[in-house]
BAROVEX-712613 format. One record per residue (C-alpha): x, y, z; residue number from 0. Coordinates in Angstrom, 1 decimal, decimal comma. Last residue first. Layout:
+--------+--------+--------+-----+
:     px :     py :     pz : num :
+--------+--------+--------+-----+
:      X :      Y :      Z : NUM :
...
+--------+--------+--------+-----+
This chain:
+--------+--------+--------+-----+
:     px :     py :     pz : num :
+--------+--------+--------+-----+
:  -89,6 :    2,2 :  189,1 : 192 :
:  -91,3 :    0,1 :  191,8 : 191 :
:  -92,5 :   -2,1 :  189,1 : 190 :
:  -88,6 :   -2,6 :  187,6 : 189 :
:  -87,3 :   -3,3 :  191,1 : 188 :
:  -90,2 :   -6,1 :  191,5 : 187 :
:  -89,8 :   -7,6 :  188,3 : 186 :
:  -86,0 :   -7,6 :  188,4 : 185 :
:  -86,1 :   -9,4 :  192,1 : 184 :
:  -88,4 :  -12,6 :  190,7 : 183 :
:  -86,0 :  -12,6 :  187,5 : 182 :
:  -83,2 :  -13,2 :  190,1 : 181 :
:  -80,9 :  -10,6 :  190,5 : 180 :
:  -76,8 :  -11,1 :  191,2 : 179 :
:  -74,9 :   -9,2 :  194,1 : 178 :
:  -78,0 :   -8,3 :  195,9 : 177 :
:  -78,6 :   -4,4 :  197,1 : 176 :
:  -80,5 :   -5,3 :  200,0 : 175 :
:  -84,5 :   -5,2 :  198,9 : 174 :
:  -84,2 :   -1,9 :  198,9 : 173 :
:  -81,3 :   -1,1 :  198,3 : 172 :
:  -81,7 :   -1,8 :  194,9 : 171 :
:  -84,3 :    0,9 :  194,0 : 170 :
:  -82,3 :    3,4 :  195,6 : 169 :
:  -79,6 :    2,8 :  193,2 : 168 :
:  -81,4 :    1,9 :  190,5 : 167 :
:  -81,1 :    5,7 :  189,1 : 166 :
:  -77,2 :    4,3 :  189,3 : 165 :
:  -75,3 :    7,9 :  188,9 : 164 :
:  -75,5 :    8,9 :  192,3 : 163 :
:  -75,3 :    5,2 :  193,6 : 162 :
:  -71,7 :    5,3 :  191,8 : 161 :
:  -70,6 :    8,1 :  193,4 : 160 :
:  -71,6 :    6,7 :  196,9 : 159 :
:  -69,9 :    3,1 :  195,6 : 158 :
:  -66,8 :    5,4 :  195,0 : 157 :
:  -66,9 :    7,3 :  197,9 : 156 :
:  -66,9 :    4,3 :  200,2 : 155 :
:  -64,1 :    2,3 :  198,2 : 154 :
:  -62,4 :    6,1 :  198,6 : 153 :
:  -62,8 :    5,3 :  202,4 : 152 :
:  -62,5 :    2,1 :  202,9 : 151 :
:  -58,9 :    2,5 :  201,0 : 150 :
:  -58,0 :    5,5 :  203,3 : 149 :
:  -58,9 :    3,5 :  206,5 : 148 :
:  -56,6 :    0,4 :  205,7 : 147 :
:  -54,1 :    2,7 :  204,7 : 146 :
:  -54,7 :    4,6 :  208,4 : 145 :
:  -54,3 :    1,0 :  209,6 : 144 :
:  -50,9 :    0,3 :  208,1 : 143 :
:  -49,8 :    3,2 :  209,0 : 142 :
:  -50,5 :    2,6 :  212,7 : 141 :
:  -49,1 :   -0,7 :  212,4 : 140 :
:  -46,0 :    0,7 :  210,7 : 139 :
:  -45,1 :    3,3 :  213,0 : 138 :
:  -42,8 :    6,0 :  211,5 : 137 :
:  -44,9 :    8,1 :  208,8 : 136 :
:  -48,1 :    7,7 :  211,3 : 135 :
:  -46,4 :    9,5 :  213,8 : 134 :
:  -49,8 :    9,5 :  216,1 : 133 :
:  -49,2 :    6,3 :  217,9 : 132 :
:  -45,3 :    7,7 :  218,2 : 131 :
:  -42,5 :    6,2 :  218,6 : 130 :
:  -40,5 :    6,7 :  222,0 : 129 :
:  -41,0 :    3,2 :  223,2 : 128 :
:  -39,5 :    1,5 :  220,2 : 127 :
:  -36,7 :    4,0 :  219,7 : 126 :
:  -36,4 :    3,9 :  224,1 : 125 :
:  -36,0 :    0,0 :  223,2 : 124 :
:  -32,9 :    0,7 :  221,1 : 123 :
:  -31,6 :    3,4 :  223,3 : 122 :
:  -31,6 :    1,0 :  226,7 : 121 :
:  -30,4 :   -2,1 :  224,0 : 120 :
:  -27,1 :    0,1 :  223,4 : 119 :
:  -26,6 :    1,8 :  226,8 : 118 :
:  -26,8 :   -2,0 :  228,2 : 117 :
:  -23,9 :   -2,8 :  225,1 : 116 :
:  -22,0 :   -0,5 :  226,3 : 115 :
:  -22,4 :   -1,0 :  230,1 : 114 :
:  -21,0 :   -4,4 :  229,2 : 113 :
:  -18,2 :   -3,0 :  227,3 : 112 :
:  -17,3 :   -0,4 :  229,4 : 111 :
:  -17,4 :   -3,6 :  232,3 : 110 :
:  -15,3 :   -5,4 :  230,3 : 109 :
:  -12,7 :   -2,7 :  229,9 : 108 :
:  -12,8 :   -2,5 :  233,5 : 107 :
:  -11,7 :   -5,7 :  234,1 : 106 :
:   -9,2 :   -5,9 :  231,9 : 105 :
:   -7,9 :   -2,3 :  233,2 : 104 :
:   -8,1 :   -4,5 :  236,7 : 103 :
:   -6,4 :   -7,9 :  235,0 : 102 :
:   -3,6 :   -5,4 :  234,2 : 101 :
:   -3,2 :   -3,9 :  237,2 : 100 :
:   -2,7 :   -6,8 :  239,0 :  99 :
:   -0,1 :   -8,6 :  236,7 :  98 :
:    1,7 :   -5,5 :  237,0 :  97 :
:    1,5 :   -5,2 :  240,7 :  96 :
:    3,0 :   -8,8 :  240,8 :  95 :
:    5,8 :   -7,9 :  237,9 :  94 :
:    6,7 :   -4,9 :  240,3 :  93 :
:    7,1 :   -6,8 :  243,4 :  92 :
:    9,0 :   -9,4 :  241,9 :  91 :
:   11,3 :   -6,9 :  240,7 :  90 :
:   11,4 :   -5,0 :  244,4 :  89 :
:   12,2 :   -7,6 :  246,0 :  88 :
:   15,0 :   -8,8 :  243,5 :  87 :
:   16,3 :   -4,6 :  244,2 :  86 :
:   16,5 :   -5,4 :  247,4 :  85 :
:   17,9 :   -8,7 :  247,2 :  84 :
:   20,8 :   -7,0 :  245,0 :  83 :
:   21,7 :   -4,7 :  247,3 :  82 :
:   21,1 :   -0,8 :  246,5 :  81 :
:   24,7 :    1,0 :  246,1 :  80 :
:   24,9 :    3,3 :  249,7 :  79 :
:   23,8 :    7,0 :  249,1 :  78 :
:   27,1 :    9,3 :  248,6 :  77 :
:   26,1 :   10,5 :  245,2 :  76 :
:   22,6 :   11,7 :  246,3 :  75 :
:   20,8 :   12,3 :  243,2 :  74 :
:   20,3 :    8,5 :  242,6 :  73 :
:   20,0 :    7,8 :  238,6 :  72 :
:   19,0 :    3,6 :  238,7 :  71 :
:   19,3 :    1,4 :  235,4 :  70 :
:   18,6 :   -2,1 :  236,1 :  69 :
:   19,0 :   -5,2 :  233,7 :  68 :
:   22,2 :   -5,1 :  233,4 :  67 :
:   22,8 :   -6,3 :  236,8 :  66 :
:   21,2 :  -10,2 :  236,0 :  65 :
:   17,7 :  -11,3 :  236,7 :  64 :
:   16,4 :  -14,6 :  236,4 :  63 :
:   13,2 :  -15,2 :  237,6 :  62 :
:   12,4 :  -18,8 :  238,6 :  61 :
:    8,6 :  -19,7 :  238,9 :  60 :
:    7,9 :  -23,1 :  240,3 :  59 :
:   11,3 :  -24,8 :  241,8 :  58 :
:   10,0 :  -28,3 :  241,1 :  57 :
:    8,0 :  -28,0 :  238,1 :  56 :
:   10,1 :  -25,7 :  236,4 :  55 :
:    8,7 :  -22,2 :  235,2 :  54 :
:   11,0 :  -19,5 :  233,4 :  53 :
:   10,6 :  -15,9 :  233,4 :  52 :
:   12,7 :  -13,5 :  231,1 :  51 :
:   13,0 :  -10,4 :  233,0 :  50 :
:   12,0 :   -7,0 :  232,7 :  49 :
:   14,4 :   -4,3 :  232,2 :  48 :
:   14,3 :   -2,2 :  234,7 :  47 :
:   14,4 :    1,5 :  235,5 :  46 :
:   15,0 :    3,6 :  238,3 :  45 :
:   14,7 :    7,6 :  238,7 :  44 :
:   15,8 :    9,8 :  241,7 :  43 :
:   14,6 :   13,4 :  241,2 :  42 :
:   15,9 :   16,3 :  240,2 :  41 :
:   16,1 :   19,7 :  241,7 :  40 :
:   17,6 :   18,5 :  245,0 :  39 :
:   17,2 :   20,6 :  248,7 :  38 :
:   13,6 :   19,5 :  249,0 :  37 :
:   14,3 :   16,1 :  247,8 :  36 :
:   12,0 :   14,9 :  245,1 :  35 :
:    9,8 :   12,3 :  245,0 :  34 :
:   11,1 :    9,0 :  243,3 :  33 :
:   10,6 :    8,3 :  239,3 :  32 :
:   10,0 :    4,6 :  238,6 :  31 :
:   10,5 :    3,0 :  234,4 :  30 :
:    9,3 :   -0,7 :  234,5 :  29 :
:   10,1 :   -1,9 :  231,1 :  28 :
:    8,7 :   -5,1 :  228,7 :  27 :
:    8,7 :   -2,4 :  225,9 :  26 :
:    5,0 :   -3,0 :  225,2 :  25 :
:    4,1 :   -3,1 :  228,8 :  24 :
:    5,9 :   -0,1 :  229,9 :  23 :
:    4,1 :   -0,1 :  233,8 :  22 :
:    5,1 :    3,4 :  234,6 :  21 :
:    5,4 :    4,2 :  238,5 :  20 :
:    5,4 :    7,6 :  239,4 :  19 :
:    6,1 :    9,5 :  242,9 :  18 :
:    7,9 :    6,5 :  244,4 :  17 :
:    9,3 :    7,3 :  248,1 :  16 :
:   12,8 :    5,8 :  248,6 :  15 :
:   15,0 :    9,2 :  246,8 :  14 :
:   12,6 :   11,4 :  248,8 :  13 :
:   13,1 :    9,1 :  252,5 :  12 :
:    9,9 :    7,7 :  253,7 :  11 :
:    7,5 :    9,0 :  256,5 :  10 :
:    6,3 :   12,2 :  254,6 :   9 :
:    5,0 :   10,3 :  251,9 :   8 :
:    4,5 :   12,2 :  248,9 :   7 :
:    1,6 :   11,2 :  246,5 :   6 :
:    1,7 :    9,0 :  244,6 :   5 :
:    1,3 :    8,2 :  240,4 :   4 :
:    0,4 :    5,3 :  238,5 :   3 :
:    1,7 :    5,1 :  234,4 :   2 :
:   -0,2 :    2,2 :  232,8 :   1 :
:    1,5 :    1,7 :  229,0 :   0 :
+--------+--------+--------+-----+
């Protein structure tokens, strides 16, 4: 449903000036409401059935319209009956404007969606930008490396510990702390002992 409303236009009769225009897309109805006359308390109301449209290849579009397919309220009883090529004008008219307004609320529903999905990938990348070096919890790399850190760490207070206890220790470093001792290397720590 895609209601439109105007406002008054002084150059136009009341019961000729449309105040709302409802687009009843579901229904398949055009329902028009006309300004009100400044000596009336209601207003002027049309509504039409819309037609069953047929295409031929040598005539195009036909629309066929028949009188039951209009329902008009005019305030002013005396007001001469609307002619039929009128009120075809005016059908044609409304099925063009509804056409139109329906590829604009297309259109704007892609661009919602398009700005959408821009918001989207704008709030993603502000997650990325907006994590902290220092929010070590959060960032992997930097966790990661403060693991990395820990583990030299204790691997550093371990081999401190264990030079405590070693009475070798100092010995050993000596000549480089080797992994394996030759006899040559034994001699010599054993000597300096």
């Amino acid at each position: 449903r895609m209601t439109e409303r105007y406002h008054r236009n002084p150059d136009k009769p009341a019961s000729e000036d449309v105040a709302e225009r409802v687009f009843n897309v579901l229904d398949e109805r055009f329902q028009l409401t006309y300004h009100l006359d400044k000596e009336r308390i209601t207003a002027c109301t049309r509504e039409i059935v819309k037609p069953s449209v047929h295409c031929t290849a040598k005539e195009g579009t036909v629309i066929e319209m028949t009188p039951d397919m209009i329902t008009s309220f005019k305030v002013d009883q005396n007001a001469p009956e609307d002619k039929e090529l009128d009120l075809y004008i005016l059908l044609t008219d409304l099925l063009k404007a509804e056409d139109d307004r329906q590829a604009y609320v297309r259109a704007a529903e892609k661009e919602v969606r398009f700005i959408l999905k821009t918001r989207q990938s704008e709030e993603q990348a502000l997650e990325r930008l907006t994590l902290s070096v220092y929010d070590t919890t959060r960032n992997d790399s930097a966790k990661r490396q403060r693991e990395d850190v820990e583990r030299k760490q204790r691997e550093e207070e371990e081999a401190r510990k264990e030079m405590q206890l070693d009475y070798l220790a100092p010995f050993l470093a000596q000549i480089g702390n080797p992994e394996r001792l030759t006899l040559a290397d034994a001699k010599r720590v054993r000597d300096a002992c």
